[in-house]
C-alpha positions in Angstrom: -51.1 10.1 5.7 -52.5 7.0 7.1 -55.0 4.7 4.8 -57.5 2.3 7.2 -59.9 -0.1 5.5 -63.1 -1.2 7.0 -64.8 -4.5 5.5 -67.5 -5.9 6.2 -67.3 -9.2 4.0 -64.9 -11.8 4.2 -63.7 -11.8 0.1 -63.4 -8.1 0.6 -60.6 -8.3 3.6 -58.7 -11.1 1.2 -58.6 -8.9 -1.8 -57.0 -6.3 0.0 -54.6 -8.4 1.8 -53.7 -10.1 -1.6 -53.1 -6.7 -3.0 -51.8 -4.4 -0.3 -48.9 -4.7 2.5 -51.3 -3.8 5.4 -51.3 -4.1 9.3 -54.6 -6.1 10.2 -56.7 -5.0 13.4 -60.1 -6.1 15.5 -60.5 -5.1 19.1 -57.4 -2.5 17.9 -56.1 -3.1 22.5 -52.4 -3.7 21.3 -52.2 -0.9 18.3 -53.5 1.6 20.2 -51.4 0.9 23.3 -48.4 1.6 20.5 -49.9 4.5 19.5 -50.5 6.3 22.6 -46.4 5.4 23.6 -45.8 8.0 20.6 -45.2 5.7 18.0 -46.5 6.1 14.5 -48.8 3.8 13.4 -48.8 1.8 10.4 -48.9 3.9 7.0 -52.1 1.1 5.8 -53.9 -0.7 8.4 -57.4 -3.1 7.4 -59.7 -2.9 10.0 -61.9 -6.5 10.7 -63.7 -5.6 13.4 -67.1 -5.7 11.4 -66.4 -9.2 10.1 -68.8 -10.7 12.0 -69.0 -13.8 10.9 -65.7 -14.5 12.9 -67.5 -13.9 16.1 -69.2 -17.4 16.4 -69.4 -19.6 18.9 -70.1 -23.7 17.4 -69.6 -27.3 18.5 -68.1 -29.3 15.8 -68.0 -32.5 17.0 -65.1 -33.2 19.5 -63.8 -29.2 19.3 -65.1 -26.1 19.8 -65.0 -23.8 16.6 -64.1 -20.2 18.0 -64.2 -17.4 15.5 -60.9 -15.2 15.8 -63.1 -12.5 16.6 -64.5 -13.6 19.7 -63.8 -11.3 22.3 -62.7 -12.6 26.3 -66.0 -11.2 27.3 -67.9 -13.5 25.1 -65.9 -16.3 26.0 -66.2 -15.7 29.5 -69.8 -15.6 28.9 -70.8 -18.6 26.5 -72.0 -21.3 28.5 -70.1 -24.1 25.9 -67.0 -22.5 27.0 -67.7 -22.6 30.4 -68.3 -26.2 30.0 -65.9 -27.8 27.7 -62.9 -25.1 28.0 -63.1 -23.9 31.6 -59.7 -22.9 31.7 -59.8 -20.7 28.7 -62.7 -18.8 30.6 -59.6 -18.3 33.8 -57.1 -16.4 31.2 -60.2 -14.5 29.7 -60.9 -13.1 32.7 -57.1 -12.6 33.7 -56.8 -10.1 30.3 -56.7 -6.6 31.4 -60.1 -4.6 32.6 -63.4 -4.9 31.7 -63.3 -2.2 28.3 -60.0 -4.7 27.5 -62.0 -8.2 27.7 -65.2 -6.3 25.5 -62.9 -5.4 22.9 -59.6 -7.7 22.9 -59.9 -10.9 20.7 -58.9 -14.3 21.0 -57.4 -14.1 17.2 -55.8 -11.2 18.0 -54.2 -12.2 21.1 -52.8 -15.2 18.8 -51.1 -13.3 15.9 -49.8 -10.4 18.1 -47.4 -13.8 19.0 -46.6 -11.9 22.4 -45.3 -15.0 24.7 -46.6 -13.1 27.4 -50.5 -13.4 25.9 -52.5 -14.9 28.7 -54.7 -17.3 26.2 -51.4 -18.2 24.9 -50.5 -21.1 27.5 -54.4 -22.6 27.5 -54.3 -23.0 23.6 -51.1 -24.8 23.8 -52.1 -27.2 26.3 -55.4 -28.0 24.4 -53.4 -28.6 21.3 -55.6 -26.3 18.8 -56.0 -26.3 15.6 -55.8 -22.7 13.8 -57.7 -22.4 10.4 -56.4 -19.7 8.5 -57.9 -18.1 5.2 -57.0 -16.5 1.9 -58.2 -16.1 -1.2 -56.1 -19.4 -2.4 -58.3 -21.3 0.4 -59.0 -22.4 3.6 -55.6 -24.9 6.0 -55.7 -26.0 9.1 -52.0 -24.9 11.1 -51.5 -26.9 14.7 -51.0 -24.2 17.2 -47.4 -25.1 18.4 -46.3 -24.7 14.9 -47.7 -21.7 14.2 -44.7 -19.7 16.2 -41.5 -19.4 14.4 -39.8 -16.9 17.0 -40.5 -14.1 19.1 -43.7 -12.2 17.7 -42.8 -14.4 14.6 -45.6 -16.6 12.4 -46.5 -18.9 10.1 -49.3 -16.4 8.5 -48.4 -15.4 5.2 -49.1 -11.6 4.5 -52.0 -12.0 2.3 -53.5 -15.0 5.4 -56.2 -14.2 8.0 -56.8 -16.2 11.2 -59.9 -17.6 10.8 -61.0 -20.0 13.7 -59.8 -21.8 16.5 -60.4 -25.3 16.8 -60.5 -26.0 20.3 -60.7 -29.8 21.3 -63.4 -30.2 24.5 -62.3 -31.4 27.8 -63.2 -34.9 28.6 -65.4 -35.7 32.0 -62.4 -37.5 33.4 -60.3 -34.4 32.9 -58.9 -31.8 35.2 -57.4 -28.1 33.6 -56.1 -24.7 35.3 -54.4 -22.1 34.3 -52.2 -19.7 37.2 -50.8 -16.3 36.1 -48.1 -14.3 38.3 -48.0 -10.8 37.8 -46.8 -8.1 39.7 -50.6 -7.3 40.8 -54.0 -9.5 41.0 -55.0 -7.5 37.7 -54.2 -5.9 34.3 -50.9 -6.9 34.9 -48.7 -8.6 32.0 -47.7 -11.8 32.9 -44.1 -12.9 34.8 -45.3 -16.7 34.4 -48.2 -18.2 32.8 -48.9 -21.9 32.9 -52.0 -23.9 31.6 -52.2 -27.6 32.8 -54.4 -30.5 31.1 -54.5 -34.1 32.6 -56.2 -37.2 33.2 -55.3 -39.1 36.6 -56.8 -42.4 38.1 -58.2 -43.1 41.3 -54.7 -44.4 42.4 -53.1 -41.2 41.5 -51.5 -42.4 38.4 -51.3 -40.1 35.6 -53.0 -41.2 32.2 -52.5 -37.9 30.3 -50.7 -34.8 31.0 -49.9 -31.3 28.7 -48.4 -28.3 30.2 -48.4 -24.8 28.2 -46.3 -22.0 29.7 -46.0 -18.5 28.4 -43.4 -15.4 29.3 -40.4 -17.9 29.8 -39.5 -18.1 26.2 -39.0 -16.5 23.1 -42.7 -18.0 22.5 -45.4 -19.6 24.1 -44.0 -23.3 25.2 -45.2 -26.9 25.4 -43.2 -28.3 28.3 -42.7 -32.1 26.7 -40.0 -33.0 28.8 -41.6 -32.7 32.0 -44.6 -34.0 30.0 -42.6 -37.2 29.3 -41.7 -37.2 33.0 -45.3 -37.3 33.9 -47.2 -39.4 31.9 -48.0 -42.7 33.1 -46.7 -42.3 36.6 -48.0 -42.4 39.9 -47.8 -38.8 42.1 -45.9 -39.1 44.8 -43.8 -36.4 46.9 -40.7 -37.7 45.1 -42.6 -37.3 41.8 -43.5 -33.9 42.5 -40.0 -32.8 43.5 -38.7 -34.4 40.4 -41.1 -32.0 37.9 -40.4 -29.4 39.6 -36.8 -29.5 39.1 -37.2 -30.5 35.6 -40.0 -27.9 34.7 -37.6 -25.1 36.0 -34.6 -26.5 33.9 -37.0 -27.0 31.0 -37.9 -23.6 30.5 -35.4 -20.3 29.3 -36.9 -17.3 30.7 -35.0 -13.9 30.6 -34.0 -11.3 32.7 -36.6 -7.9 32.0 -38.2 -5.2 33.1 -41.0 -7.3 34.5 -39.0 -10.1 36.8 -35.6 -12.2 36.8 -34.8 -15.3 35.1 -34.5 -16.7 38.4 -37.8 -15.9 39.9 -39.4 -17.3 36.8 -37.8 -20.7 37.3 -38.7 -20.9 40.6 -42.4 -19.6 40.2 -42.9 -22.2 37.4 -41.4 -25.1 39.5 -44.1 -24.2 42.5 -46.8 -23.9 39.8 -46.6 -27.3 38.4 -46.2 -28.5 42.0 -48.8 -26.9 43.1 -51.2 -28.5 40.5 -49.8 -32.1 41.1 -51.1 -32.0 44.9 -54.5 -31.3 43.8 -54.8 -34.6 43.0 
């Protein structure tokens, strides 16, 4: 027999968790997907869903405090998103259908740890901060520390994601996010790839950050090619040169989805294809 606990209060979720080996859901979009494969769900699962003081929405400063409970609708909604993390609002609306985005959370897009998570690439890029709770207190994790491995964490068992602390785009800065999949929709990703950066009038680069998701055992800062970038000027030589490097950088897999191949190439026309925007 399966055992589900519903809280309502904060304290009450991290007694349980300090007490109990449990599965934790919200919006419940991956679990049930198990489920209705045939699976067996987990013998003790604690529901969060009614936590709603995770679903807020507040400017701290520089960041953007999102609670882990905010689902893609909202952000795709809330005008502070639109306006200091417009490229989170392109992966929100890339996550599945409608009855997906209503009830899939940003939180729980993070800890399922799937490098094919569309928010995945966007958070890396923006170099978040993740606060996570228990009943020993409140840390702060960096985002591209938080993955150890494939589907693997930093998150204790008695921990729960908290917030993300979401640093707001500057006015001189440009960001977009590109996702190939096999259709225009609720389609898992082949390649997903979030670019930050500053350039100058004479196209040099100030400030670059690529994230890239399904072309690694986790979601990936591209530093190499980042290192490439920064501080020079774009030029069709330049251009050329990341491409090359971004498709070497990377270690995507043959699967069920697409080949390592096509994901090298993809993600070399990607990062080209951002650099002649400017």
């Amino acid at each position: 027999m399966n055992t589900v606990y519903s809280v309502k209060e904060l304290n009450e979720a991290y007694k349980i968790l300090s007490q109990e080996s449990v599965k934790v859901i919200a919006g419940g979009t991956d679990l049930m997907v198990f489920y209705s494969s045939g699976l067996s769900l987990p013998k003790k699962i604690l529901d969060i869903w009614q936590l709603n003081e995770l679903r807020n929405i507040n400017e701290e400063g520089d960041y953007l405090k999102i609670g882990s409970l905010c689902t893609y609708t909202q952000l795709i909604n809330d005008e502070r998103v639109k306006h200091f993390a417009p490229c989170l609002v392109s992966a929100s609306k890339t996550i599945g259908a409608v009855q997906i985005q209503n009830r899939g959370t940003l939180g729980g897009n993070i800890v399922n740890g799937s490098p094919a998570g569309d928010s995945l690439p966007v958070l890396a890029a923006f170099d978040v901060k993740l606060e996570i709770g228990s009943l020993n207190g409140i840390r702060q994790v960096p985002f591209n520390s938080f993955y150890t491995g494939y589907r693997q964490t930093v998150l204790a068992e008695n921990e729960l994601l908290l917030g993300i602390l979401l640093p707001k785009q500057k006015d001189r800065e440009k960001s977009e996010f590109y996702k190939v999949g096999t259709r225009a929709a609720q389609a898992i990703s082949k390649v997903v790839i979030a670019f930050r950066a500053i350039v100058n009038a004479e196209k040099k680069i100030e400030f670059i950050a690529i994230g890239l998701g399904s072309v690694a055992p986790t979601v990936i800062r591209a530093t190499k090619t980042e290192t490439l970038l920064n501080g020079a000027e774009i030029t069709f030589d330049l251009i050329e040169q990341a491409r090359v490097q971004l498709s070497q950088e990377i270690v995507p897999i043959d699967d069920i989805r697409s080949t390592e191949h096509y994901r090298r190439v993809v993600t070399g026309n990607l990062i080209a294809k951002f650099l002649r925007v400017f």
